[in-house]
Each structure stands twice: as C-alpha cells, then as structure tokens.
C-alpha positions in Angstrom: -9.5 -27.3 8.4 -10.4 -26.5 4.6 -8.8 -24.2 2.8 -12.3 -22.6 2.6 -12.8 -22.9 6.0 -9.8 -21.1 7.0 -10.8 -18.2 4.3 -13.7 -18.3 5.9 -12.6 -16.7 9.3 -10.8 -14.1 7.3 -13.0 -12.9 4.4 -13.9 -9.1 5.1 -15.0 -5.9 2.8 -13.2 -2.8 3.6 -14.8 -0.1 2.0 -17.2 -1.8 -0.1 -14.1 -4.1 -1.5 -14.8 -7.6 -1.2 -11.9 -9.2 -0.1 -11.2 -13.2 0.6 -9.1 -12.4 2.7 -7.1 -9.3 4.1 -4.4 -9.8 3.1 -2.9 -7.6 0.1 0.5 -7.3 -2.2 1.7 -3.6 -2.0 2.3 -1.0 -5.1 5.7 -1.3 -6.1 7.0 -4.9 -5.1 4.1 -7.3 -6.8 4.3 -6.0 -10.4 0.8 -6.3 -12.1 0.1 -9.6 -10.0 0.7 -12.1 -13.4 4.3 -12.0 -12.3 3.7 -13.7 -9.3 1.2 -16.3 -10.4 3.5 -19.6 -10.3 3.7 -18.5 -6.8 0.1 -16.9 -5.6 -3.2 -17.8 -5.7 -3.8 -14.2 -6.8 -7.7 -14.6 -6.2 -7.1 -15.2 -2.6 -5.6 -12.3 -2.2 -7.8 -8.8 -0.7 -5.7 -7.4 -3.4 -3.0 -6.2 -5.6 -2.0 -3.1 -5.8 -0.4 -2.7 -9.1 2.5 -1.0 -10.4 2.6 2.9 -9.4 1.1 4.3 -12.4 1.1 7.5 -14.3 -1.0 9.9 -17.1 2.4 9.1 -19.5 4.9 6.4 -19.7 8.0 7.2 -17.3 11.6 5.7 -17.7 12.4 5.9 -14.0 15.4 6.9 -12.7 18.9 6.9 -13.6 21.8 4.9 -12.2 21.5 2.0 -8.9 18.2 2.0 -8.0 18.2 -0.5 -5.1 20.5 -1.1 -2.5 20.0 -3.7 0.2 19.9 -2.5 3.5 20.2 -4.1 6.9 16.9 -5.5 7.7 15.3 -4.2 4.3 16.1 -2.2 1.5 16.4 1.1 -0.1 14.8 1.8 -3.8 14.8 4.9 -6.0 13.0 3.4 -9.2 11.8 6.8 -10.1 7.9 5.9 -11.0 9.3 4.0 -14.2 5.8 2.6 -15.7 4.4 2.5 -19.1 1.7 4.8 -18.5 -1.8 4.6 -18.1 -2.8 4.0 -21.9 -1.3 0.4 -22.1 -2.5 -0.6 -18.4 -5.8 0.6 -19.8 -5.2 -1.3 -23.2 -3.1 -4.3 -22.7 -2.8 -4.9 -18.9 -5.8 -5.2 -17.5 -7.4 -7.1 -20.1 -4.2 -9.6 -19.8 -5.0 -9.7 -16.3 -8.3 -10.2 -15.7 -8.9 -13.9 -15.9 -6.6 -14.0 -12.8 -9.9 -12.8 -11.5 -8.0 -10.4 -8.2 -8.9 -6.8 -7.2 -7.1 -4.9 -8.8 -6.0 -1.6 -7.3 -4.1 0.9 -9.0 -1.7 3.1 -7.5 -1.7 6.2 -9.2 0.9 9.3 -9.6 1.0 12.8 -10.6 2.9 16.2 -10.7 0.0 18.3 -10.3 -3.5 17.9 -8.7 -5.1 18.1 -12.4 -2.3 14.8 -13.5 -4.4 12.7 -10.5 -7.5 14.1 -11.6 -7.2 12.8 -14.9 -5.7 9.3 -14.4 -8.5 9.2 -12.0 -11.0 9.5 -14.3 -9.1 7.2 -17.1 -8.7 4.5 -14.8 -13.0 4.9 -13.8 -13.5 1.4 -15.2 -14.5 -2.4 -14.6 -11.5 -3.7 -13.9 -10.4 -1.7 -11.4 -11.7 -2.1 -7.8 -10.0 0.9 -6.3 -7.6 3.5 -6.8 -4.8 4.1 -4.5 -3.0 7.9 -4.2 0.4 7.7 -4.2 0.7 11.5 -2.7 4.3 11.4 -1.8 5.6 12.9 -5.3 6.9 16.3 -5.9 4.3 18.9 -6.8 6.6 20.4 -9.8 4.0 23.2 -10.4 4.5 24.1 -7.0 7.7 24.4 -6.4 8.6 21.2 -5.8 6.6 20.6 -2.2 5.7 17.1 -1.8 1.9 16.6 -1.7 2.2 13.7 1.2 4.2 16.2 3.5 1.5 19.7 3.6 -2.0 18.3 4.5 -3.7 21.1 2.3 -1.9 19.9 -0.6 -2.7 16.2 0.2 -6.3 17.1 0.5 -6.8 18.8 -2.7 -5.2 15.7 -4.6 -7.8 13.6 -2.8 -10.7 15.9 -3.4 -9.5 16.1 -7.2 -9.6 12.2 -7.5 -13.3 11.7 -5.4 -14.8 13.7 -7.8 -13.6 11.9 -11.4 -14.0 8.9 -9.7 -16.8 6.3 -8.5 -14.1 4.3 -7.6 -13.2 3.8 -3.6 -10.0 6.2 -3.3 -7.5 5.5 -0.9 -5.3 7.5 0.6 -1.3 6.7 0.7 0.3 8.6 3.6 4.0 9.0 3.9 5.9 8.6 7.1 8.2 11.9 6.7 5.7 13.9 8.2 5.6 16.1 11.7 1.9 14.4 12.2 0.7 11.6 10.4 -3.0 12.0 12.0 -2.8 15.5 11.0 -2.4 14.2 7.4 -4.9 10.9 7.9 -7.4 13.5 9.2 -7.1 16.0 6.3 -7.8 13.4 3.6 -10.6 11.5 5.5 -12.0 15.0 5.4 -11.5 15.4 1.8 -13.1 11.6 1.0 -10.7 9.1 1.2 -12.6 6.1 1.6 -9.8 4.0 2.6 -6.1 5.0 4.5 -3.4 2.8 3.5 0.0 3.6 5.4 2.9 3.8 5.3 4.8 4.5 2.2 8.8 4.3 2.7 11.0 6.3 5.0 13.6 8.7 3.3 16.7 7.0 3.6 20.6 7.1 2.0 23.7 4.6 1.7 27.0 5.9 1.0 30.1 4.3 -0.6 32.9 4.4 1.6 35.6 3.4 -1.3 33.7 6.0 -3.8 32.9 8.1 -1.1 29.8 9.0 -3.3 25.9 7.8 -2.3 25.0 4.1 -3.7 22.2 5.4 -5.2 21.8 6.9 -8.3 19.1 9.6 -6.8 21.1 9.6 -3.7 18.4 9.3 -1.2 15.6 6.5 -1.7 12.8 4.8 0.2 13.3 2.5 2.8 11.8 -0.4 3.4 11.3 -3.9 5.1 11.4 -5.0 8.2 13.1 -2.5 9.9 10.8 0.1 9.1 8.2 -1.9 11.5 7.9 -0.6 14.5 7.7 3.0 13.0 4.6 1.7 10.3 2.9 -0.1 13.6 3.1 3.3 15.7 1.5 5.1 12.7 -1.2 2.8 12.0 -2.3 3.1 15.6 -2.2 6.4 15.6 -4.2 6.8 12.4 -6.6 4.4 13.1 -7.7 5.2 16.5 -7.6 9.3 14.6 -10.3 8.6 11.7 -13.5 7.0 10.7 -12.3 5.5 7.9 -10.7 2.0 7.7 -6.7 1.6 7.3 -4.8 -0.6 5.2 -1.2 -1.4 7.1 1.9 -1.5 5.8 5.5 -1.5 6.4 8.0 -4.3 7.1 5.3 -6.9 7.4 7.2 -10.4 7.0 5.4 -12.9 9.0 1.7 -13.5 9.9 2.8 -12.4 13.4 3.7 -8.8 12.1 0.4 -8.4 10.4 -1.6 -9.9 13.9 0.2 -7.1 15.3 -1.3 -4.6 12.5 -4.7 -5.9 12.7 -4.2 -5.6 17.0 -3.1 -2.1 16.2 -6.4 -1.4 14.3 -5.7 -2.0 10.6 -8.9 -3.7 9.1 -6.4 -5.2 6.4 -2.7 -5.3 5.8 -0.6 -5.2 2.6 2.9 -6.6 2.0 5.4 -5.2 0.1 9.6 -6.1 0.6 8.9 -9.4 1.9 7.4 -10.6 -1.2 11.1 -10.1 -3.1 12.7 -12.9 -0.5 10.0 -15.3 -0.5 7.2 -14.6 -3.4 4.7 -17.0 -1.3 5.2 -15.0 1.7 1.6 -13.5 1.2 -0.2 -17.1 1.0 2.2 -18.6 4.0 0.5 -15.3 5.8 -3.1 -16.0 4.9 -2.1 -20.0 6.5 -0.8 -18.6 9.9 -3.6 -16.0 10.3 -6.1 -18.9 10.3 -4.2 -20.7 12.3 -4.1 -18.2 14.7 -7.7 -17.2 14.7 -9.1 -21.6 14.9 -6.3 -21.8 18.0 -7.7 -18.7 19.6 -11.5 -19.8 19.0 -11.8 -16.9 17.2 -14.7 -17.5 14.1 -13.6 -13.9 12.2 -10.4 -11.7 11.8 -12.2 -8.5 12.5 -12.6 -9.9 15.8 -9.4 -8.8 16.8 -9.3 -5.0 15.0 -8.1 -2.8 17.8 -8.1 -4.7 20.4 -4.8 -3.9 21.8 -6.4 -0.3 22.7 -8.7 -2.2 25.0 -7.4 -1.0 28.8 -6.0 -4.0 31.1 -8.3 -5.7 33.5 -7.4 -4.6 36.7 
C-alpha cells in the first residue's frame, strides 16, 4: 500500500478543517511545528497546534519547570511565549511553506484578552483557533475559566464573535463534570471540543523537603493520564453535537484506535512527541495498517463504535 493510499483511508474534515489525516501535534509539546521538521512530514499532519499564545510576550515561570514523572511528566512553563505580534509578524510567515494547519492555542486573563487575540489572529494562515480556558481569570479573583462553565462560556462566546475562524474549545480535566463544561461551550459555539488539557499534579523533594517545581503544582501529562482522558472523551462525545479532538497520554496508534473507538473524530499528541519526535508519523503508519487489516476503507468508520451494545 502507497503512502497515499494509506492517507487515503484516513483523510477527514472536522469542522470544516481539512485534514490528511487525523492525526494532530498538541499545544505545548510541538513548538511552532519548524522544530520538528527533520522529523515530520508536517503536511500530513490534521494539524499543529502551536505554542500557547498570548495578547503580550510572557517569560514563563520561574524556577524547574518540568519534572519527569512515572509514566509521564509534570510541566509548569508558565505560558512563556513571545506574544501574538511576532507570531503574527515573523512566525507564521516563516512557517507557511511547511504548508500544515496551523492552529493556534490562545490565552488570556480576562474574557476581553481572548476577545482580542481572537480577532488578531482572524487571518490566512491560521486554520483554527484553539481556547486554552484553563488560566486564571485575574480580574476575577483568580477563578479558573476551565473549572465554572459560565465563565468558560463567555470566553467562547467572546472569541465566536471576533472570529470567522473555527474555535475550539480546550476543557480541563479538574472539573466535577466535564459534560457539564463540553455542554456549556457547544452551547456558546465551540465548533470543535478538544480534551483533555493536563491534570493538576505535584512532586516533592524528599532531601529538600520542598516541591520540585518551581510553581509547586504543574500539569500532568503522558501516558498515565490515559485512561482518565479516554473516560472523558466518551463522555463528551456521546454529550454534544459537536466533534472532539482527543487527547491525553496517547503514545501508540493503539491509544489513539481506542480514542477514535471512544468517539473522538481526531486525536492530538502531545508528551509522546518529547521521547520519540516521529511518534506522530509511526501513528499515521499503524492506523492504516489497522484500518487495510480490518477491511475498513475510512477512519471514521470506526468513530464510536465501542458505544454500539453487544450482540446477544
């Protein structure tokens, strides 16, 4: 089998995104895509989804930022980016003969901060945008917009109307109900549902009795957060209209069958890509593989279809 017949079983649009296939490098572990090229075909990827990025440059955070885990890892970066002026100016058009979807994961501190960026980032280059809602409100208090679904909706609301962009929704794990949340910004027009961002998580010193990191708590990541992000994305998708993007520990194209079984139109992979950077190409292979064994002619075949009931 070609390498264009085996994208051919896999090519999808999710959302009006025309994807090769769906697979996609997360926010936060693929760069801006150009530092993975050596490594990637970065066209056949559905997608990258960039660098978190924010209305001004940000430094990040202070002290260890990442600490290795069992089974994944734990990262407290702190947003660090150079802001949405030079992605606009110097990053995309550096990019774009790479010829990928580019998705940018944006940021804020305020509704109005997403808003804007939203409307900035309203251009050619950019397929989608992608709302990273787990970061503190500061002008209210401090509540986390990916934890009260009122709060997540309005950010989402904000960002449909500045942009003509397909928006999708990031939804963190530390929640009571993570339908409640998928529901609330489907309702507000997410096009797309991409979950899940990382768990809360903490290492501690025992010889400096003090926490590894420098922000003391971080997300965690990798494979161990699995079989939480697979839960969720069943959950979600069986909950909404709207399609879902899973994420979360994927390492192997049998983790991502499992995402697509769960009812994720598309998966995006994130950790894995820092201990093998062709992990997202050797998934690609096996998902073809899986589908010509199977006789299966298309991915989307096989959406959902572990909520089908057992033949008696």
């Amino acid at each position: 089998m070609t390498r264009h017949e085996m994208d051919g079983r896999l090519q999808t649009s999710v959302a009006g995104i025309k994807m090769r296939t769906p697979v996609l490098a997360a926010s936060g572990t693929f760069g801006f895509g150009e530092e993975f090229a050596d490594f990637v075909d970065l066209s056949r990827l559905g997608g990258v989804m960039v660098k978190g990025t924010t209305l001004k440059p940000r430094r990040g955070n202070e002290g260890v930022r990442v600490a290795e885990t069992p089974q994944g890892m734990l990262n407290c970066i702190g947003l660090e980016n150079p802001g949405a002026d030079v992605l606009l100016t110097e990053i995309l058009p550096r990019i774009r003969p790479y010829n990928m979807n580019v998705i940018v994961n944006i940021s804020g501190s305020s509704v109005e901060d997403y808003a804007q960026i939203a409307e900035r980032l309203n251009v050619p280059d950019v397929a989608a945008l992608e709302i990273n809602i787990s970061c503190p409100n500061v002008k209210e208090g401090g509540i986390v917009f990916g934890t009260d679904p009122h709060a997540a909706a309005a950010v989402v609301r904000a960002v449909r109307q500045r942009t003509q962009k397909p928006v999708i929704a990031k939804l963190s794990p530390n929640v009571t109900s993570i339908t409640e949340m998928a529901l609330a910004v489907e309702a507000a027009g997410a096009d797309i549902i991409s979950l899940i961002n990382t768990l809360i998580g903490m290492q501690i010193d025992i010889h400096r009795w003090r926490p590894v990191l420098g922000n003391r708590t971080g997300g965690l990541s990798g494979p161990a957060v699995k079989p939480v992000a697979l839960r969720m994305v069943w959950d979600v998708a069986r909950a909404v209209r709207v399609p879902v993007i899973g994420m979360g520990g994927i390492a192997s194209w049998e983790d991502a069958v499992e995402f697509f079984l769960a009812g994720a139109s598309a998966v995006a992979v994130g950790t894995a890509n820092f201990s093998d950077p062709r992990i997202t190409m050797k998934i690609c292979d096996g998902l073809a593989r899986y589908l010509q064994e199977r006789g299966i002619s298309h991915i989307n075949e096989i959406v959902g279809k572990a909520w089908d009931e057992p033949s008696v």
